[in-house]
C-alpha positions as CSV (number, residue, x, y, z in Angstrom):
1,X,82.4,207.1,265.0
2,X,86.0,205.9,266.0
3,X,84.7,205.9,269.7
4,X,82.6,202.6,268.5
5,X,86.2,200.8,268.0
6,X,86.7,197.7,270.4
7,X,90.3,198.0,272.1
8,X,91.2,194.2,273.7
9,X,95.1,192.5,273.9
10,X,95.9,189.3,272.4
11,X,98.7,187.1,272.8
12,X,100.7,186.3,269.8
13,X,103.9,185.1,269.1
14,X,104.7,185.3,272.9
15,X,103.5,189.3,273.3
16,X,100.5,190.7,273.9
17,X,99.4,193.3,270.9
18,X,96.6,195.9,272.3
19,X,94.4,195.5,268.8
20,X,91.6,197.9,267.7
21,X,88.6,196.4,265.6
22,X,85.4,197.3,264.2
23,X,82.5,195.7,261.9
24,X,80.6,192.8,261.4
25,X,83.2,189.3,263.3
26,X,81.7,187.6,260.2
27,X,82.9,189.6,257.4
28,X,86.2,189.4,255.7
29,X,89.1,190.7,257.3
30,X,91.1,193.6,257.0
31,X,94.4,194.1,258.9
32,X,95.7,197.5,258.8
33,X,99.8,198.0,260.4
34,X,100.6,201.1,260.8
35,X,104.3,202.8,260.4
36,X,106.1,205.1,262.6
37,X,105.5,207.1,264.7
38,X,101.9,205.9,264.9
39,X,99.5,203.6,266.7
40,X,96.4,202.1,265.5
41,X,94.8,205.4,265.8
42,X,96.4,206.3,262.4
43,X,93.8,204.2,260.3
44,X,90.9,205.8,262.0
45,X,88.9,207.1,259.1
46,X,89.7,203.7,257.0
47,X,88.2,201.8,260.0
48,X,84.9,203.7,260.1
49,X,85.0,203.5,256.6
50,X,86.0,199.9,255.6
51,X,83.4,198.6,258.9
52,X,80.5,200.4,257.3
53,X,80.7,198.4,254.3
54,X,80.7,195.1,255.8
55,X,84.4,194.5,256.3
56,X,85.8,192.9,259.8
57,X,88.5,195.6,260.3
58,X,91.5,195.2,262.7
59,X,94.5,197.6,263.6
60,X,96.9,196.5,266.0
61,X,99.3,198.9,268.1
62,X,102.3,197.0,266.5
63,X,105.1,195.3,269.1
64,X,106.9,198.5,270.5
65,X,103.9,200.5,270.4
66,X,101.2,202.3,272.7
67,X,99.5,199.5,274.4
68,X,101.1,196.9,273.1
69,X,104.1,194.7,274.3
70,X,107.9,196.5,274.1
71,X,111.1,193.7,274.3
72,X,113.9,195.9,275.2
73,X,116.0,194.4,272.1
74,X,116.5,195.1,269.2
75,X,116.9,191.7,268.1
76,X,113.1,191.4,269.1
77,X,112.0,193.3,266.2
78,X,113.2,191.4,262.9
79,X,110.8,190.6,260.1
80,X,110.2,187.0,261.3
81,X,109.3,188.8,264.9
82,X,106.9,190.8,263.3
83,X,105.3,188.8,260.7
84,X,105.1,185.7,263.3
85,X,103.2,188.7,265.2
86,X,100.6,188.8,262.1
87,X,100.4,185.3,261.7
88,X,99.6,185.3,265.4
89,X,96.5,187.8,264.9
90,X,95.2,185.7,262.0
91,X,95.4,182.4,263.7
92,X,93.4,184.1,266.9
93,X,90.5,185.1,264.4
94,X,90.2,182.0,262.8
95,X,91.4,184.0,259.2
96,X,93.0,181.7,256.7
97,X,93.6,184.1,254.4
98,X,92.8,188.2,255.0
99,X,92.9,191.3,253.2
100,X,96.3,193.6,254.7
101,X,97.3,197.2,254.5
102,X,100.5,198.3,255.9
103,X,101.8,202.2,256.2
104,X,105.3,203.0,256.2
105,X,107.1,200.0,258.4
106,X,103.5,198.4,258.7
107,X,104.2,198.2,254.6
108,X,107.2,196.5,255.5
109,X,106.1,194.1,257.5
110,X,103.1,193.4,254.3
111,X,105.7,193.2,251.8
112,X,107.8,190.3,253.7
113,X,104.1,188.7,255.1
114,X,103.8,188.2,251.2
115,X,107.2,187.1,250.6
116,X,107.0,184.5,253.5
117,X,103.4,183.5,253.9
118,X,101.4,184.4,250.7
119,X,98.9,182.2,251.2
120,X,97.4,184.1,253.9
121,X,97.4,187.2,252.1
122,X,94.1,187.5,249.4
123,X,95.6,191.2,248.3
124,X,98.1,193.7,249.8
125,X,98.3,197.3,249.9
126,X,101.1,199.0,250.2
127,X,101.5,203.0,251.3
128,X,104.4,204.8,250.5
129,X,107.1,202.1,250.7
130,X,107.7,200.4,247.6
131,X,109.4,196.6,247.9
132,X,112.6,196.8,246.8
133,X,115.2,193.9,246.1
134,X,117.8,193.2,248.3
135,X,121.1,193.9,247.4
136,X,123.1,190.7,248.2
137,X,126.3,192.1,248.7
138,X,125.6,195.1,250.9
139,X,124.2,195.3,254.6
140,X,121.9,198.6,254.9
141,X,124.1,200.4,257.2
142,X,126.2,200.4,254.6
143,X,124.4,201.4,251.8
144,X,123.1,204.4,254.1
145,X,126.8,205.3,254.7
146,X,126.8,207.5,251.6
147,X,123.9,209.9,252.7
148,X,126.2,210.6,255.8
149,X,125.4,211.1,259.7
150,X,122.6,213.5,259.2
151,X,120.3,210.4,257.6
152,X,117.7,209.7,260.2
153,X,117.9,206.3,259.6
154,X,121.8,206.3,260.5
155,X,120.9,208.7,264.0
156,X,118.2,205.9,265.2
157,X,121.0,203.4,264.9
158,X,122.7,204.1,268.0
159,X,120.9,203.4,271.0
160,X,120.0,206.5,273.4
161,X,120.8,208.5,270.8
162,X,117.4,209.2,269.1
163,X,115.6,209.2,272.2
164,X,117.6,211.6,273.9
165,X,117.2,214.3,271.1
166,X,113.5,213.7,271.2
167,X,113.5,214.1,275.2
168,X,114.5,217.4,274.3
169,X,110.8,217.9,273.2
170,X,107.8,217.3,274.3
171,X,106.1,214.4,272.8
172,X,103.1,216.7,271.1
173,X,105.9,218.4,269.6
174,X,107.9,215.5,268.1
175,X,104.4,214.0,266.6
176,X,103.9,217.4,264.6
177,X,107.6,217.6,263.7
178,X,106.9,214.0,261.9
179,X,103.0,214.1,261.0
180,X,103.1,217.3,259.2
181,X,106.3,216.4,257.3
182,X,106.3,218.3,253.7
183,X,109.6,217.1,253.2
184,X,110.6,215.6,249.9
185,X,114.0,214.7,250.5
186,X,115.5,211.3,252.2
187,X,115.7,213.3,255.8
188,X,119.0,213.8,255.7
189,X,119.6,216.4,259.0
190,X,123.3,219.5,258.2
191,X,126.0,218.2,259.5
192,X,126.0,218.3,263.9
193,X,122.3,218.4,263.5
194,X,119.9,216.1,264.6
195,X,116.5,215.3,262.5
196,X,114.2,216.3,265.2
197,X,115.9,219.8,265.8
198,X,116.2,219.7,262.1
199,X,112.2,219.1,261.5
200,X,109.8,221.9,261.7
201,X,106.9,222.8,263.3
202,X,104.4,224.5,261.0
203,X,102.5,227.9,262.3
204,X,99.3,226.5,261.8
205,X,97.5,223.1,262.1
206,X,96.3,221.3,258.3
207,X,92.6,220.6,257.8
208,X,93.5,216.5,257.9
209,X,94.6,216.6,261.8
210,X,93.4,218.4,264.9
211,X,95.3,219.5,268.0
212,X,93.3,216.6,270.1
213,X,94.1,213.8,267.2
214,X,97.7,214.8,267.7
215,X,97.8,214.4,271.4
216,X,96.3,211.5,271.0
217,X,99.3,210.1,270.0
218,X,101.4,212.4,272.2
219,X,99.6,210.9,275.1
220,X,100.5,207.1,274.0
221,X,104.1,208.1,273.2
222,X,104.4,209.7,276.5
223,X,103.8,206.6,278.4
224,X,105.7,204.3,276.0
225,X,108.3,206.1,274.7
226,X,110.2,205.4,271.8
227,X,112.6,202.9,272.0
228,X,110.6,200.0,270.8
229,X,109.6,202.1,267.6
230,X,113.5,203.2,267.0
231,X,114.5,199.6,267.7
232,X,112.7,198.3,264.1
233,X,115.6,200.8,262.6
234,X,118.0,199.2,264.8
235,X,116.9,195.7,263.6
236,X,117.0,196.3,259.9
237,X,121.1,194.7,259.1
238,X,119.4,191.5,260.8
239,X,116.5,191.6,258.5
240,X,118.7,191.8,255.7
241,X,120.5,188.4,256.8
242,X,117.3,186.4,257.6
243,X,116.1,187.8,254.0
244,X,119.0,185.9,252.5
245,X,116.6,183.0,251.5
246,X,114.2,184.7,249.4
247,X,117.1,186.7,247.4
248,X,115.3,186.9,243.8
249,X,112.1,186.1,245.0
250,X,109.0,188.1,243.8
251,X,105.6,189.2,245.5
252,X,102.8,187.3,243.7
253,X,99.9,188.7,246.0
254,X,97.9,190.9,243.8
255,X,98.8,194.4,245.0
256,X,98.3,197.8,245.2
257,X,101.1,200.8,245.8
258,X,99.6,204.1,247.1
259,X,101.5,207.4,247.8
260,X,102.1,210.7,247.8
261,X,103.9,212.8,244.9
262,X,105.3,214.8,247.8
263,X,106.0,211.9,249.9
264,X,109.4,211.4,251.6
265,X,112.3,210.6,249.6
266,X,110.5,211.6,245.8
267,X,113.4,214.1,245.5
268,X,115.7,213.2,242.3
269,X,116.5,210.8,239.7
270,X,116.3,207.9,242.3
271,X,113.2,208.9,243.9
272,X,110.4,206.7,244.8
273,X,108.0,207.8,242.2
274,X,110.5,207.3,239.5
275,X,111.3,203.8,240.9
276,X,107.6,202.2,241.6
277,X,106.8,203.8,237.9
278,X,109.8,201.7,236.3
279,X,109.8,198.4,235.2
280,X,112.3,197.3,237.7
281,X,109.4,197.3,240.2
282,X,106.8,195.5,237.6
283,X,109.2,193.4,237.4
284,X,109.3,192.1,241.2
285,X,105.7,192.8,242.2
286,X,104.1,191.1,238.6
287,X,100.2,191.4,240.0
288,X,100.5,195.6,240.9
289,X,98.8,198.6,240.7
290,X,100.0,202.0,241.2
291,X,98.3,204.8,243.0
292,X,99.9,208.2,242.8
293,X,97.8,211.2,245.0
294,X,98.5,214.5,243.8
295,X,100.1,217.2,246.8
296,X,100.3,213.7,249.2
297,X,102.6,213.6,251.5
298,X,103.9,210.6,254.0
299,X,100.9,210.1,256.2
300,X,98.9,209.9,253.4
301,X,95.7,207.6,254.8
302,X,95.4,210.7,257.6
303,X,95.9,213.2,255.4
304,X,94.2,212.0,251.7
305,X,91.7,209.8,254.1
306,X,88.5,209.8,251.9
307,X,90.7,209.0,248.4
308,X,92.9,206.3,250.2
309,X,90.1,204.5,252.3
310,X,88.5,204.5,248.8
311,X,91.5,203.0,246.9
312,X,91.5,200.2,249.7
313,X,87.8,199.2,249.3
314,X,87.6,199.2,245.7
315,X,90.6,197.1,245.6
316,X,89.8,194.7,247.8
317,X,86.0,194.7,246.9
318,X,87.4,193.8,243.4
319,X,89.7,191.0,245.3
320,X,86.6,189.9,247.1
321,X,84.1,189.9,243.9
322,X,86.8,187.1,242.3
323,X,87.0,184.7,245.0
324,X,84.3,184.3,246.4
């Protein structure tokens, strides 16, 4: 099925994005971003799913990524970078306004393509990273001070670091230490440690994923390492600057949240769970739905593929039924 994908570049926003697609040109368009570490290859079963019910679906290997275009710096990976980038993908297919699913940092990028431009957005769904407000008088780095060094966001800071503990594996390796993450906690590595020697490697392979899927990935990684990835971590005290504008402002595209109850970071009182059941979140994203899959974890549209390529189409199928 996933073998019918077309693969072509397109410039945008001065880079070139390798960009998967499949379905009908004259349908409505879906844009799927995935997170890290992934490519486009990480919405596979929502593309064959969403094409086959007349959708126009597109996944782009996001700047940093596989195929696609990798500035060295990490000042080429802000929010404004990377939404320009989605603007950019829209404007090529003549979209004034498309239907967008982001993963992880591709949520991210959603999130502020809602806050910046909603009127290209018809309805957004978010996987496993809520929005949350920023905090005007502290930077990230230094709220991620008080989880310590082991953080893995604090270890991707530093350039070269990251990337020489991953050398220390090979890349088929590091995909399973993230992929099959059953983690619950914020990744936070003992001290001396770093996260990828801290990750494990389970015995056996789950049902979701196959040894080939996996080096799929491996194999992309391999040629474009990881430093374009590690540098949207390295970018993220200059996202909190150019957000400065929009401090206050809510997301007013309708919505959807999907995740995991065993995603990343559910541990504790301040989990995610907790916080995208609270009003606190209502309260910033008015037009929402929440979507909590039982025994989910991170990489939630791989793993719960039939339930979340589901979730997607009725909401936007609702979305669709309105407007038109």
């Amino acid at each position: 099925m996933t073998s019918e994908v077309r693969e072509k570049k397109i410039k945008t926003n001065g880079v070139w994005l390798n960009v998967a697609e499949k379905g009908d040109n004259r349908g409505p368009l879906i844009l799927l971003l995935h997170g890290f570490p992934e490519t486009w290859f990480s919405w596979r079963h929502q593309i064959d799913f969403l094409s086959s019910h007349c959708y126009h679906v597109v996944a782009p290997d996001l700047r940093g990524y596989a195929d696609s275009d990798s500035p060295p710096s990490h000042e080429s990976y802000t929010v404004s970078h990377l939404v320009a980038d989605v603007i950019g993908l829209l404007d090529h297919y003549g979209t004034a306004q498309a239907f967008v699913a982001g993963h992880d940092w591709g949520a991210i990028i959603g999130w502020t393509l809602c806050l910046f431009r909603p009127d290209r957005v018809k309805g957004f769904i978010s996987l496993s990273v809520p929005y949350s407000p920023r905090d005007p008088n502290l930077k990230p780095s230094d709220l991620l001070k008080s989880f310590g060094d082991g953080l893995y966001i604090t270890q991707f800071q530093e350039p070269g670091r990251a990337e020489a503990s991953f050398a220390k594996h090979d890349c088929s390796t590091v995909m399973k230490k993230f992929l099959l993450l059953t983690r619950t906690d914020f990744l936070v590595a003992p001290p001396d440690t770093e996260i990828i020697d801290d990750l494990e490697v389970p015995s056996t392979l789950p049902d979701w994923i196959t040894e080939e899927e996996i080096q799929v990935y491996a194999d992309k990684f391999q040629k474009s390492g990881f430093t374009g990835p590690l540098n949207y971590y390295r970018a993220m005290d200059l996202n909190w600057e150019i957000l400065a504008p929009w401090q206050g402002y809510k997301i007013v595209v309708p919505t959807k949240f999907i995740a995991g109850d065993k995603d990343i970071g559910n541990e504790g009182a301040n989990g995610t769970i907790k916080y995208v059941k609270g009003e606190m979140f209502k309260s910033i994203v008015p037009n929402l739905e929440v979507v909590v899959i039982e025994d989910g974890h991170h990489f939630i549209q791989q793993e719960k593929s039939e339930r979340v390529s589901e979730e997607i189409l009725s909401f936007f199928n609702k979305l669709r039924n309105t407007t038109e």
